[in-house]
C-alpha positions as a printed Julia matrix, in Angstrom:
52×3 Matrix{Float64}:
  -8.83    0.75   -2.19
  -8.04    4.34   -1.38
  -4.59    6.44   -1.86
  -3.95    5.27    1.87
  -4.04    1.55    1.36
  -2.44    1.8    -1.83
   0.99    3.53   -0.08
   0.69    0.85    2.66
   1.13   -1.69    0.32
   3.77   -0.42   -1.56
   5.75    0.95    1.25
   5.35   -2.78    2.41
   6.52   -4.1    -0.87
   9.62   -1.66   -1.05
  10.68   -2.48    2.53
  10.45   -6.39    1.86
  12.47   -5.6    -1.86
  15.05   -4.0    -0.17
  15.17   -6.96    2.83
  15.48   -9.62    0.05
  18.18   -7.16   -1.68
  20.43   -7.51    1.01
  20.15  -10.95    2.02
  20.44  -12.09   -1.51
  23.99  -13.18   -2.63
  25.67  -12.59   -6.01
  24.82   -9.45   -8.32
  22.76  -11.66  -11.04
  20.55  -12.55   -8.66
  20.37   -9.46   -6.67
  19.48   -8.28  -10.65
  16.65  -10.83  -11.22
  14.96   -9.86   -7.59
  14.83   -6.14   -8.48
  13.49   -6.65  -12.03
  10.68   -9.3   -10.66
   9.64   -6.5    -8.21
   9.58   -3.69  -10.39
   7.69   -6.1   -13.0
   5.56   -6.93  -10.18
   4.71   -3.34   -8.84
   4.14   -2.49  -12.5
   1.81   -5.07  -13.28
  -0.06   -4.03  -10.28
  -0.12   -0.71  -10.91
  -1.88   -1.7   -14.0
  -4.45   -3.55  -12.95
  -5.42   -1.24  -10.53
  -5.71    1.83  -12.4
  -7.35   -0.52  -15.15
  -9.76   -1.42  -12.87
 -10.62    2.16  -11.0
């Protein structure tokens, strides 16, 4: 995957974050979303530079 698909997806994952963000009630949970995304992008980010 080149440097363009790899802003595509996370420009896709940071819009649908910050959709769940706001239709997610309560603060703990609006806590739990961000730190699954952020784990996920991480992990991601991981494998694919462990992988290029």
């Amino acid at each position: 995957m080149d440097n363009w698909g790899v802003y595509a997806v996370v420009l896709m994952v940071v819009l649908l974050a910050f959709y769940m963000f706001k239709k997610v009630a309560g603060c703990l949970l609006k806590t739990i979303v961000t730190l699954l995304g952020l784990a996920a992008l991480g992990v991601g980010y991981w494998f694919w530079t462990s992988v290029s």
